[in-house]
N, CA and C atoms of all chains as a GROMACS GRO file, in nm:
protein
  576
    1UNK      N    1   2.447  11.071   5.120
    1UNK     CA    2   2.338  11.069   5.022
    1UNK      C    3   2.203  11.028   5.082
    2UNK      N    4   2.160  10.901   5.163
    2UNK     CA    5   2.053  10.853   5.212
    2UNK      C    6   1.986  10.984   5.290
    3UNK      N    7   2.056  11.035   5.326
    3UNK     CA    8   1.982  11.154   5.473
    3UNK      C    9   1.884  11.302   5.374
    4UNK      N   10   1.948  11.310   5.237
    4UNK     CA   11   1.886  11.378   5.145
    4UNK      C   12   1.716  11.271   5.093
    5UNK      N   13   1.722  11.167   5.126
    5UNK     CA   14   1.597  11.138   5.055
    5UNK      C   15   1.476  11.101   5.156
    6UNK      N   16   1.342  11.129   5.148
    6UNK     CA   17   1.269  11.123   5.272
    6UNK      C   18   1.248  10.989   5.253
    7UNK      N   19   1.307  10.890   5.396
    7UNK     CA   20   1.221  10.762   5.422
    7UNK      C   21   1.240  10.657   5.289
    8UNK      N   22   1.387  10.609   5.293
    8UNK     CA   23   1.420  10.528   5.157
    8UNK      C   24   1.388  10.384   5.263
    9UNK      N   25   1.364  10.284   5.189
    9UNK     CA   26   1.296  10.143   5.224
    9UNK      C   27   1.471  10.120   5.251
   10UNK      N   28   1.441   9.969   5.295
   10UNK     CA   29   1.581   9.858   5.301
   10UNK      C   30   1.595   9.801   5.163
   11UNK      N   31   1.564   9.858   5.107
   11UNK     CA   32   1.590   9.831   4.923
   11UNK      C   33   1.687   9.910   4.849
   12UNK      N   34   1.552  10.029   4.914
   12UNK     CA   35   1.661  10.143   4.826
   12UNK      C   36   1.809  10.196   4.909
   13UNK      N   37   1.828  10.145   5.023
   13UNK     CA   38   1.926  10.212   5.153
   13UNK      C   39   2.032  10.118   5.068
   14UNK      N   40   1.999   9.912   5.061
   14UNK     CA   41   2.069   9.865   4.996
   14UNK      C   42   2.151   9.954   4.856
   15UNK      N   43   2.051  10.002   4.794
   15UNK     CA   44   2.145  10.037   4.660
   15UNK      C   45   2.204  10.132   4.649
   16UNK      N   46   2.168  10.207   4.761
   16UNK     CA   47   2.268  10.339   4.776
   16UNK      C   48   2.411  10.288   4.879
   17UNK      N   49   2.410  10.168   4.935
   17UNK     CA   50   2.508  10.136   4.998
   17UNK      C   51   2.587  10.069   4.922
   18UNK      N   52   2.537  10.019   4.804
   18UNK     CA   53   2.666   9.974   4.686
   18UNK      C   54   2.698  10.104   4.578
   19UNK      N   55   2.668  10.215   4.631
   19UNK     CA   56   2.745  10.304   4.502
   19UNK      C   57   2.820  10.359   4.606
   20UNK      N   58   2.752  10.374   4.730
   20UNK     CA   59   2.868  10.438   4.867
   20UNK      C   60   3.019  10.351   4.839
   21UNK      N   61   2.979  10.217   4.862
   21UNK     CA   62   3.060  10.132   4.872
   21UNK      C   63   3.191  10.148   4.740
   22UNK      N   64   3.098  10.174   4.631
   22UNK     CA   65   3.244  10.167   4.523
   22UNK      C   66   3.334  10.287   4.516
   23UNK      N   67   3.207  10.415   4.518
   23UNK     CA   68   3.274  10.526   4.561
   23UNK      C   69   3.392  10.581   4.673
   24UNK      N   70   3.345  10.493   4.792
   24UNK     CA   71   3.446  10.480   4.920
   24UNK      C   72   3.612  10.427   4.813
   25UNK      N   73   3.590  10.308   4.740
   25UNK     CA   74   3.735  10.260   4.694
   25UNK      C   75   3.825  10.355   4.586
   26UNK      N   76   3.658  10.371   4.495
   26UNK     CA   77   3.741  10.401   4.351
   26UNK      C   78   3.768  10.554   4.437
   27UNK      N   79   3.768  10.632   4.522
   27UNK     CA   80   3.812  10.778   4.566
   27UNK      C   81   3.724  10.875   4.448
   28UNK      N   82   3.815  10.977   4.398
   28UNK     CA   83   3.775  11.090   4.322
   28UNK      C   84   3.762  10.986   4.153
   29UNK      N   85   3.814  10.895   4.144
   29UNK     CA   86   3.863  10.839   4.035
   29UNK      C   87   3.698  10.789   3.995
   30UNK      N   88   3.654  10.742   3.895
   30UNK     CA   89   3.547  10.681   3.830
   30UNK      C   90   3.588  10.533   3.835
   31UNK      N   91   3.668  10.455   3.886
   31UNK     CA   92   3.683  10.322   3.816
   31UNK      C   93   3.779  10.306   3.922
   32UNK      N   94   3.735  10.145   3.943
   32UNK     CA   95   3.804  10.074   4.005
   32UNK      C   96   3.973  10.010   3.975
   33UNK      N   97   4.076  10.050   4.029
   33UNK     CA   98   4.195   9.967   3.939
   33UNK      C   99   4.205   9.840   4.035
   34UNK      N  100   4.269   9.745   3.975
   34UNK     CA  101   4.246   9.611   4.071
   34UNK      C  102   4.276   9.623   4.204
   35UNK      N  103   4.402   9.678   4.228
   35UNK     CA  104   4.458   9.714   4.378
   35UNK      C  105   4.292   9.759   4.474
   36UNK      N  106   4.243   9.837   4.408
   36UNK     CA  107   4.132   9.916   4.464
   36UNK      C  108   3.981   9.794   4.510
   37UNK      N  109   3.984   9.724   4.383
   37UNK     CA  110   3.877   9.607   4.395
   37UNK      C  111   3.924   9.509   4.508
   38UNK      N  112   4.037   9.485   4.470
   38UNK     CA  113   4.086   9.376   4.600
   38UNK      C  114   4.069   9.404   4.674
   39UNK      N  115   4.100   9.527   4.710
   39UNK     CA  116   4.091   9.581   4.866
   39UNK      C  117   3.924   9.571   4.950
   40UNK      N  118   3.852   9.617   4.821
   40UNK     CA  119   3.723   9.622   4.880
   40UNK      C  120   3.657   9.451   4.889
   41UNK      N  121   3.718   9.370   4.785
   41UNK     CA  122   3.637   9.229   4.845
   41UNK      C  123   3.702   9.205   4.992
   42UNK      N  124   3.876   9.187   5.019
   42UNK     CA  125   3.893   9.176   5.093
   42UNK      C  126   3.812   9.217   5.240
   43UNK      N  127   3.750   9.328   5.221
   43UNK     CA  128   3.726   9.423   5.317
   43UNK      C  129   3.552   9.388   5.323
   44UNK      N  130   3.490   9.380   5.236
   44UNK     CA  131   3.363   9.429   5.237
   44UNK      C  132   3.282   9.282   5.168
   45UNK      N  133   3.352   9.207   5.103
   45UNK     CA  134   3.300   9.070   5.066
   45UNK      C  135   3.367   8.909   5.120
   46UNK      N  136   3.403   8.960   5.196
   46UNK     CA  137   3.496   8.840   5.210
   46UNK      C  138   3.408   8.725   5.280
   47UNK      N  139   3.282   8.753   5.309
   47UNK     CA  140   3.258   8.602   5.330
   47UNK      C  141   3.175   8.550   5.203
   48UNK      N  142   3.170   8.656   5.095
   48UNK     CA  143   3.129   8.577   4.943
   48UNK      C  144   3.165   8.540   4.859
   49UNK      N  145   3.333   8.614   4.859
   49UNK     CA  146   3.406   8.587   4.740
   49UNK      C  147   3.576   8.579   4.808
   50UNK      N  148   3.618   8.471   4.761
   50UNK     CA  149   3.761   8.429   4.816
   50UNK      C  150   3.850   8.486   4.729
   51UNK      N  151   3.914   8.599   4.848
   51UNK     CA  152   4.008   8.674   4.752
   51UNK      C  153   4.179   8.565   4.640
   52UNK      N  154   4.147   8.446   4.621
   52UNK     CA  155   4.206   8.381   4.556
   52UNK      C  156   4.131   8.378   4.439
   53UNK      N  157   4.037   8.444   4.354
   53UNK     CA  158   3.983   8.403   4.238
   53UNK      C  159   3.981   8.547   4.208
   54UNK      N  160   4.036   8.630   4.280
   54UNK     CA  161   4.069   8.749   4.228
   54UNK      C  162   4.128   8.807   4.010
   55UNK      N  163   4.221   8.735   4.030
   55UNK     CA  164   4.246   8.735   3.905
   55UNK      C  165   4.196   8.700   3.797
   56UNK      N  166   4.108   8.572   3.820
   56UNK     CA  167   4.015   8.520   3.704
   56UNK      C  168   3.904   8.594   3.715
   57UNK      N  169   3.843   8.654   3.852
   57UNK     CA  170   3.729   8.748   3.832
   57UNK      C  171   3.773   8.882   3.802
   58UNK      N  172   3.884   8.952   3.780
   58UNK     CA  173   3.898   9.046   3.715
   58UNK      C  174   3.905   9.077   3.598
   59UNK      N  175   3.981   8.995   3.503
   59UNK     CA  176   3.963   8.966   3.377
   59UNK      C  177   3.810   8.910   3.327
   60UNK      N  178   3.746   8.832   3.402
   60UNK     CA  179   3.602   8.821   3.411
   60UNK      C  180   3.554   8.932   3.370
   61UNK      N  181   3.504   9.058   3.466
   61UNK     CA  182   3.465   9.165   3.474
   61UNK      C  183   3.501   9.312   3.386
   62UNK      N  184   3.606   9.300   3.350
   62UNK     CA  185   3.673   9.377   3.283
   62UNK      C  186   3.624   9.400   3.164
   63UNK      N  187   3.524   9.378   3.076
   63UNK     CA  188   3.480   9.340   2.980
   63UNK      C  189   3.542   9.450   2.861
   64UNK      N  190   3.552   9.554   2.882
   64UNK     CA  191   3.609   9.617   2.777
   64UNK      C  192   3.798   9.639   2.794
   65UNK      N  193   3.818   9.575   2.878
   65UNK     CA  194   3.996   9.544   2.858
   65UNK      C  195   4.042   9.678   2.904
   66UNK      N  196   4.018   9.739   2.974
   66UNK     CA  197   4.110   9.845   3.006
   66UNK      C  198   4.143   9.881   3.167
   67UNK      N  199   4.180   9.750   3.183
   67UNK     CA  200   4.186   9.706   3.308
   67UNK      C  201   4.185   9.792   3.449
   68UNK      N  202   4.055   9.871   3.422
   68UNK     CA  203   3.948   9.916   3.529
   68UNK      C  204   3.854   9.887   3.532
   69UNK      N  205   3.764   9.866   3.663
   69UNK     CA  206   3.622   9.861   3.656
   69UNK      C  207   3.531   9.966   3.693
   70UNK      N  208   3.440   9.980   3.617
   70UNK     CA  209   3.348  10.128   3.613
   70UNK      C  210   3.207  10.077   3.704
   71UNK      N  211   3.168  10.168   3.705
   71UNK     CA  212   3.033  10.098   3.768
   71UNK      C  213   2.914   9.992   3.742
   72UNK      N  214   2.915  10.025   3.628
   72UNK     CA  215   2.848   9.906   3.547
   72UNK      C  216   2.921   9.790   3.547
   73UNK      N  217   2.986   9.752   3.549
   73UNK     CA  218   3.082   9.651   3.549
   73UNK      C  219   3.117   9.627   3.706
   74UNK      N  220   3.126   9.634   3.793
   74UNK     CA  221   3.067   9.667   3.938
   74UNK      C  222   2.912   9.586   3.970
   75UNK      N  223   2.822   9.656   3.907
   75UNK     CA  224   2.736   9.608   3.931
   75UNK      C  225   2.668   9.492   3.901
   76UNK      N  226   2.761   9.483   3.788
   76UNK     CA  227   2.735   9.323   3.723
   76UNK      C  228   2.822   9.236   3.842
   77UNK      N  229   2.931   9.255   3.881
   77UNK     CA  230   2.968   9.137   4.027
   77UNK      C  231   2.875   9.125   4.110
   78UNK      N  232   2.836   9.203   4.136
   78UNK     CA  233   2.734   9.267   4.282
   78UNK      C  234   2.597   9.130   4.240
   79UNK      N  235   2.537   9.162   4.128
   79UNK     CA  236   2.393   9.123   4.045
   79UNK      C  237   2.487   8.972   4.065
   80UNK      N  238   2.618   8.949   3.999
   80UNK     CA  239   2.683   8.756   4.000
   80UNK      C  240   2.705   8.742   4.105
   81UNK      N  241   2.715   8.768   4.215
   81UNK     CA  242   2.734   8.708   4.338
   81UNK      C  243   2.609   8.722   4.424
   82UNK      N  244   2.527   8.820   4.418
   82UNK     CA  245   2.398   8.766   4.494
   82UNK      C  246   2.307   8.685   4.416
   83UNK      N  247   2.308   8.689   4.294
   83UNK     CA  248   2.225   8.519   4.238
   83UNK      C  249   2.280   8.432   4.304
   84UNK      N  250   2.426   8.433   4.299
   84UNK     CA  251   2.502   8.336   4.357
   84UNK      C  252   2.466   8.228   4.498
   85UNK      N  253   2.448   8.364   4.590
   85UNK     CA  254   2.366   8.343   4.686
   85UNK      C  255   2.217   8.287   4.699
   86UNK      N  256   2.163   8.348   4.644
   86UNK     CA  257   2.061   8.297   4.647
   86UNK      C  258   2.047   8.176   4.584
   87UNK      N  259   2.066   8.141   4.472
   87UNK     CA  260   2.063   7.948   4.441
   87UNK      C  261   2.094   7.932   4.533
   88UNK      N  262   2.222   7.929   4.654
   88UNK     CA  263   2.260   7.867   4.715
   88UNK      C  264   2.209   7.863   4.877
   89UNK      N  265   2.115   7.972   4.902
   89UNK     CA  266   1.988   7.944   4.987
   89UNK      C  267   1.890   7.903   4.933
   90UNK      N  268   1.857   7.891   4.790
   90UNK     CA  269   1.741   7.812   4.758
   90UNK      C  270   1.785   7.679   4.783
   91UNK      N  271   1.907   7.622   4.790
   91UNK     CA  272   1.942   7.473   4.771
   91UNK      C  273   1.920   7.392   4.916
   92UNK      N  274   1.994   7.503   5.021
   92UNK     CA  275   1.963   7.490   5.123
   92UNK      C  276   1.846   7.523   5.202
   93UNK      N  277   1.722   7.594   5.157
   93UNK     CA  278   1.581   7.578   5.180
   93UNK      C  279   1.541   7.431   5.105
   94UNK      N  280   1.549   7.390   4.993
   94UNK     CA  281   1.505   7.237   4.918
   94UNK      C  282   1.551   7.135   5.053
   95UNK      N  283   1.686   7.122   5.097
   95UNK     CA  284   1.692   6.989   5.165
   95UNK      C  285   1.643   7.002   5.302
   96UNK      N  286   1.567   7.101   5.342
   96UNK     CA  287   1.492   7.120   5.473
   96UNK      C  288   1.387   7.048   5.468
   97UNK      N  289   1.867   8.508   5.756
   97UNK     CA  290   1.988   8.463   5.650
   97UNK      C  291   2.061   8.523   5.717
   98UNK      N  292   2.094   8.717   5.805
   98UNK     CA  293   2.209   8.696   5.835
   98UNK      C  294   2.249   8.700   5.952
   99UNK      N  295   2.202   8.614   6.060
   99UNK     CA  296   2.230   8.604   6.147
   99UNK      C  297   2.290   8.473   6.146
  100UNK      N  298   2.302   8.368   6.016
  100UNK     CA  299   2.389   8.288   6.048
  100UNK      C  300   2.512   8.314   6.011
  101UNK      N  301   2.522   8.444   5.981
  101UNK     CA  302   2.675   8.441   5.905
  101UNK      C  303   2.762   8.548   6.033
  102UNK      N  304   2.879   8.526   6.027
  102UNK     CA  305   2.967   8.584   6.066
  102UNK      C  306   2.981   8.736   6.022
  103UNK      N  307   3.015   8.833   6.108
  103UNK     CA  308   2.999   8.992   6.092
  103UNK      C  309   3.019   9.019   5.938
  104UNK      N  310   2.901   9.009   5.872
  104UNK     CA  311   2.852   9.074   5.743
  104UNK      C  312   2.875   9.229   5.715
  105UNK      N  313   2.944   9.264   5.608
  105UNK     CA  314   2.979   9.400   5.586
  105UNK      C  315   2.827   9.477   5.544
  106UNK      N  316   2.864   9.562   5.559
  106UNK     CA  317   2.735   9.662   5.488
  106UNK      C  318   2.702   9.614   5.342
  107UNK      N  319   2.769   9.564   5.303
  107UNK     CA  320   2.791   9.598   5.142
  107UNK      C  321   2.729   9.419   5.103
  108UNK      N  322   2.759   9.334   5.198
  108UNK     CA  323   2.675   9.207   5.193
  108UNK      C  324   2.570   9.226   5.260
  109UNK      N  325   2.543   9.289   5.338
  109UNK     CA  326   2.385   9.296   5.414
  109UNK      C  327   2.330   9.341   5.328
  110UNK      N  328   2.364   9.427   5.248
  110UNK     CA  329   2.281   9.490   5.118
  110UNK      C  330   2.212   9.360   5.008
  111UNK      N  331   2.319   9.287   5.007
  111UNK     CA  332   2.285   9.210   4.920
  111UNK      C  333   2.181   9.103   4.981
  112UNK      N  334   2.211   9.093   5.114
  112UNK     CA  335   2.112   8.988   5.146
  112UNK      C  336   2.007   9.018   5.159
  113UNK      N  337   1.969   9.160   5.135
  113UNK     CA  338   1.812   9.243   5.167
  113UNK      C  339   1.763   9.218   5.042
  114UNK      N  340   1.881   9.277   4.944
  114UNK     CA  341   1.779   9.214   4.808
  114UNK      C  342   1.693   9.071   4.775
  115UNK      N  343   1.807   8.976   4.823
  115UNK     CA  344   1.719   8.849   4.818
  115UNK      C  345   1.610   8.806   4.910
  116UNK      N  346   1.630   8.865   5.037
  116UNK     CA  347   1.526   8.860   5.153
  116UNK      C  348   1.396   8.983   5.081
  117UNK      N  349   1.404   9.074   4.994
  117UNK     CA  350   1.294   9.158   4.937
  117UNK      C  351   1.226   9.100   4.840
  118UNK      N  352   1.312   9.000   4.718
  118UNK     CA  353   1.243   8.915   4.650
  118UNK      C  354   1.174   8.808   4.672
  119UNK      N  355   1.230   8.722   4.790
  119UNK     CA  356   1.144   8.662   4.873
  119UNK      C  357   1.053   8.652   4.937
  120UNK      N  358   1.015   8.786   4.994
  120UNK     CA  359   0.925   8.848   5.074
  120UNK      C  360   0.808   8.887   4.999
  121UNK      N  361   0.832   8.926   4.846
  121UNK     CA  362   0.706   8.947   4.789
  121UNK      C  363   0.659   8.812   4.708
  122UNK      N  364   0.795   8.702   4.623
  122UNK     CA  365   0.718   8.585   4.559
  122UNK      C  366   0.682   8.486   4.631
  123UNK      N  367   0.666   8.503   4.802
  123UNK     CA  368   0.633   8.378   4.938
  123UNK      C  369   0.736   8.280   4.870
  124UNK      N  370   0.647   8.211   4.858
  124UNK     CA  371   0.666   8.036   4.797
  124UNK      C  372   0.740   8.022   4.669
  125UNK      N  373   0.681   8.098   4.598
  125UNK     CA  374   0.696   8.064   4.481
  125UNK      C  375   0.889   8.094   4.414
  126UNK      N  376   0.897   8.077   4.316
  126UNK     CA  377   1.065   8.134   4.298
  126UNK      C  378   1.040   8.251   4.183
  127UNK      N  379   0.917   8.282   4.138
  127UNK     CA  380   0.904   8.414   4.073
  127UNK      C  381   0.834   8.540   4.116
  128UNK      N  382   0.852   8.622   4.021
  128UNK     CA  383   0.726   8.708   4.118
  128UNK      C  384   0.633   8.734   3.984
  129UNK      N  385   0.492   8.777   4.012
  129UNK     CA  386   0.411   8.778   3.901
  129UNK      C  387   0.392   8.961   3.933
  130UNK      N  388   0.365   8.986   3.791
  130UNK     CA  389   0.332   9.094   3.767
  130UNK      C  390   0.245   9.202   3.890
  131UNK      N  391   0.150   9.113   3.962
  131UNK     CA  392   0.073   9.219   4.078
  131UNK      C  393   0.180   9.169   4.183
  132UNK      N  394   0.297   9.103   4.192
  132UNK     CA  395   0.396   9.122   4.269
  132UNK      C  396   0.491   9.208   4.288
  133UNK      N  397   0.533   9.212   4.150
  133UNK     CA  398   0.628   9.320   4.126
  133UNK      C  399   0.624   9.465   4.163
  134UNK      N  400   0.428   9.508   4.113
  134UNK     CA  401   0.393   9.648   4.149
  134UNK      C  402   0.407   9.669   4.331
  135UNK      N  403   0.331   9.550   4.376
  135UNK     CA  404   0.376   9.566   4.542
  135UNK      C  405   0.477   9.634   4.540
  136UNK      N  406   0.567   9.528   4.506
  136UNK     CA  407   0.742   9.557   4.557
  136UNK      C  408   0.766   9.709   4.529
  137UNK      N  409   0.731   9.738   4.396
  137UNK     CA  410   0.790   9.877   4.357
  137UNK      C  411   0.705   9.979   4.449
  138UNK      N  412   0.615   9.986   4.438
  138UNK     CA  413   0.538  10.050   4.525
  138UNK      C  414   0.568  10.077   4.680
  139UNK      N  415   0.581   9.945   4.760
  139UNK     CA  416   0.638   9.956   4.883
  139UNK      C  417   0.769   9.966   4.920
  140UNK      N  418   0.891   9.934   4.791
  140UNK     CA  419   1.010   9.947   4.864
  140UNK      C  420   1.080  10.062   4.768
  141UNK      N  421   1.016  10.038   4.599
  141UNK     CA  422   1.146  10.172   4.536
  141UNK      C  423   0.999  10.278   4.491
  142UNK      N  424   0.925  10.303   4.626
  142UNK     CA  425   0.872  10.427   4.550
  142UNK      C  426   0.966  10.540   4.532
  143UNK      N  427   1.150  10.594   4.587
  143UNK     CA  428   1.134  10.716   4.546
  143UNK      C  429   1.217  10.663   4.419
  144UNK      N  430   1.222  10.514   4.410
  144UNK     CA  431   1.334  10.523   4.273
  144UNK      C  432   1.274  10.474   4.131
  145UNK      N  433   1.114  10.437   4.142
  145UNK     CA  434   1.091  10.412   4.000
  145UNK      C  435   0.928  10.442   4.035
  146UNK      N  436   0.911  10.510   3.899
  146UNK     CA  437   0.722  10.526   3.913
  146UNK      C  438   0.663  10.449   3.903
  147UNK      N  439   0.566  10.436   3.952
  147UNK     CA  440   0.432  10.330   3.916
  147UNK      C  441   0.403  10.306   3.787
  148UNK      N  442   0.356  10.411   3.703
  148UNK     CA  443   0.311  10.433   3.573
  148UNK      C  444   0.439  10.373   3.460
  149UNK      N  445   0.571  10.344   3.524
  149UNK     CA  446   0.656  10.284   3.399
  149UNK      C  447   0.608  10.136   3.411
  150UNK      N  448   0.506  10.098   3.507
  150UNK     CA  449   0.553   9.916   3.521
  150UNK      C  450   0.528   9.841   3.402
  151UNK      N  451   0.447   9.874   3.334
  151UNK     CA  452   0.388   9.786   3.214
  151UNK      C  453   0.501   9.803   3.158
  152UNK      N  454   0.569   9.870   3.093
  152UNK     CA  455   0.711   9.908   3.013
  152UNK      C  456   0.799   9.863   3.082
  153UNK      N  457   0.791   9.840   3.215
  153UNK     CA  458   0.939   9.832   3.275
  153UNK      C  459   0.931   9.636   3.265
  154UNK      N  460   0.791   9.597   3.322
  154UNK     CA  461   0.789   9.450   3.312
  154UNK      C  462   0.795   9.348   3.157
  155UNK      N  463   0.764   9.463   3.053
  155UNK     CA  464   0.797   9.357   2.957
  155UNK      C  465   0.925   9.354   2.898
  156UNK      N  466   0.995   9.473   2.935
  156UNK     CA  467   1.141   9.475   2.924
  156UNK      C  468   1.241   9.379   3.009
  157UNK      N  469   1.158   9.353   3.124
  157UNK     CA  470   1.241   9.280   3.240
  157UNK      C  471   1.197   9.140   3.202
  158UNK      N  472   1.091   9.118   3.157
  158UNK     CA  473   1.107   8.930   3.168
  158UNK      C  474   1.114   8.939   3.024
  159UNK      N  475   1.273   8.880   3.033
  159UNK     CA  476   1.339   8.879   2.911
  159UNK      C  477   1.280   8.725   2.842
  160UNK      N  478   1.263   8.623   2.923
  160UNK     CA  479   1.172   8.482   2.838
  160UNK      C  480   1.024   8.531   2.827
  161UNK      N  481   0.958   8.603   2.844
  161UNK     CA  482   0.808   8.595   2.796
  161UNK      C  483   0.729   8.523   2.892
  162UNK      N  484   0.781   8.500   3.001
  162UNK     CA  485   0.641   8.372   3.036
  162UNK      C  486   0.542   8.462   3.116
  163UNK      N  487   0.581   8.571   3.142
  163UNK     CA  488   0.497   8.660   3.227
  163UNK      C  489   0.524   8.666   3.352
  164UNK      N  490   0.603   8.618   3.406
  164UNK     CA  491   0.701   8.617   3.570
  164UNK      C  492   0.813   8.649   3.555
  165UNK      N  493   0.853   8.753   3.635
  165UNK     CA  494   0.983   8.735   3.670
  165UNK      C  495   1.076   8.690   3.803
  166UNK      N  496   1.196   8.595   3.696
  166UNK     CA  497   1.254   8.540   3.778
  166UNK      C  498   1.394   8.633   3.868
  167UNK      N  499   1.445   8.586   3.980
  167UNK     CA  500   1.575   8.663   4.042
  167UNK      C  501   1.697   8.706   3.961
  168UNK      N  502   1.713   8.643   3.866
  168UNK     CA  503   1.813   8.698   3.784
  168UNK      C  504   1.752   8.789   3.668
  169UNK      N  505   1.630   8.780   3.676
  169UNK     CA  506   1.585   8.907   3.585
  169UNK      C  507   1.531   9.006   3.752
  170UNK      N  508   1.506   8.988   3.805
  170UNK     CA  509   1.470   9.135   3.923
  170UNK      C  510   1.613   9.132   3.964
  171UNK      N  511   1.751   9.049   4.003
  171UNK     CA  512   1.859   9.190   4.008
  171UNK      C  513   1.926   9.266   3.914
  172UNK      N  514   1.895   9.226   3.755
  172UNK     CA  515   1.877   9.288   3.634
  172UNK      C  516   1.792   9.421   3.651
  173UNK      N  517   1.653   9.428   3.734
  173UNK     CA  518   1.597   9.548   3.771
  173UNK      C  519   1.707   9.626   3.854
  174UNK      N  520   1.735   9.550   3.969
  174UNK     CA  521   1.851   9.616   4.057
  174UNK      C  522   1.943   9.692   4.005
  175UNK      N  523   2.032   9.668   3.906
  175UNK     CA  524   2.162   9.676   3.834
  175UNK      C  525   2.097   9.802   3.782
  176UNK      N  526   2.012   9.804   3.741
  176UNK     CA  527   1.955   9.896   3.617
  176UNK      C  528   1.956  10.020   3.718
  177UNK      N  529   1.878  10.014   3.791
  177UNK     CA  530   1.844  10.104   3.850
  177UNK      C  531   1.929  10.181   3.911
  178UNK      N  532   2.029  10.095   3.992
  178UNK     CA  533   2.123  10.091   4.041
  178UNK      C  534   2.225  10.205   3.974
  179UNK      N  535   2.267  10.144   3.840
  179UNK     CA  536   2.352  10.253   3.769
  179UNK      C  537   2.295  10.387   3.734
  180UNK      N  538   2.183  10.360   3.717
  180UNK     CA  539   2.090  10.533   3.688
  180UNK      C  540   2.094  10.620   3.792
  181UNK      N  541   2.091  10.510   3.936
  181UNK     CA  542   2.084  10.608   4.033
  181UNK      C  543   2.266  10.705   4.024
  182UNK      N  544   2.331  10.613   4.050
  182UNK     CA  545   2.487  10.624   4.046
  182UNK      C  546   2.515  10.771   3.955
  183UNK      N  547   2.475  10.770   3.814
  183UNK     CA  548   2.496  10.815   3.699
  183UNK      C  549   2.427  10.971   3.781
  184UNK      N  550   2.339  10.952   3.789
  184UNK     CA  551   2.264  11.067   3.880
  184UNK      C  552   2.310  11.166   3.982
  185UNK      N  553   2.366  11.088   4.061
  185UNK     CA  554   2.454  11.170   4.133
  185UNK      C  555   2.581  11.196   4.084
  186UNK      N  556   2.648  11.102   3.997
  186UNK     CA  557   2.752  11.184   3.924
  186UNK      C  558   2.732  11.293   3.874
  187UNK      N  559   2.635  11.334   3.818
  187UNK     CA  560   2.594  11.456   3.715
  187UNK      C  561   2.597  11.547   3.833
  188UNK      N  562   2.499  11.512   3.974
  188UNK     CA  563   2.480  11.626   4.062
  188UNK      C  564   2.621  11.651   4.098
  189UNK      N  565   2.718  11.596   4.146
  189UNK     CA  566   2.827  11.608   4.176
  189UNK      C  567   2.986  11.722   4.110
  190UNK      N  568   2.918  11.682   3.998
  190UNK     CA  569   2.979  11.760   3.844
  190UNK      C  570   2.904  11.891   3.844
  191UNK      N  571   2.825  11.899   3.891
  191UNK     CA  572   2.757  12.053   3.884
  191UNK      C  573   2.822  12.097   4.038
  192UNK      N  574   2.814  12.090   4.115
  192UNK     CA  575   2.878  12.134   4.263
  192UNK      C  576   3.034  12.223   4.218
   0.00000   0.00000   0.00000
């Protein structure tokens, strides 16, 4: 996808690398099934999210109960874990 | 930020650009003000959002009113965008 658009910033490369990214798991399918999510924190988040809270963040995320995740629902982890981050370099910029 | 971390996936470097992009335009501060925001859009998502939506796009985005927006309302911009883009190429994809 990126090589179709002329001269995308480190913004926009970012956001095309999280639909690459879900697309790479969910395959031909639209939606993530958990097997599929695990795989990708394991793989692709693991120094943000400890694949032991797996289960409470799936049911987390799941918001309409049909225990897949679509993209929107995707992107809402993505949006909760880099706030995440960031408080937690703002905390560690404060005690500098 | 990520050179202190241990081999960062694509899919977290992404994320750390976002917060290193919000940073980069509010300096100091922990918001960004309105002639911040246009920077940003301007220099990093010109091919993904027009200039001419900002007035519409910024009073939709600072969801408290104070006239800044904060990081959890700009990766609220992210998300947004994010899925439109997604949705976008689904459609192109479905036509192929």
């Amino acid at each position: 996808m990126p090589d179709t658009l002329p001269a995308v910033s480190d913004l926009e490369s970012s956001m095309l690398t999280i639909i690459q990214t879900f697309h790479q798991y969910s395959g031909q399918k639209s939606n993530l099934k958990k097997a599929d999510l695990k795989e990708l924190i394991n793989n692709e988040m693991n120094n943000f999210i400890e694949n032991d809270t797996l289960d409470k963040l799936f049911a987390d995320l799941d918001q309409n109960g049909d225990l897949e995740i679509d993209f929107k629902e995707f992107i809402a982890l993505i949006a909760m874990v880099t706030s995440a981050c960031n408080e937690l370099f703002g905390e560690e910029r404060s005690f500098k």
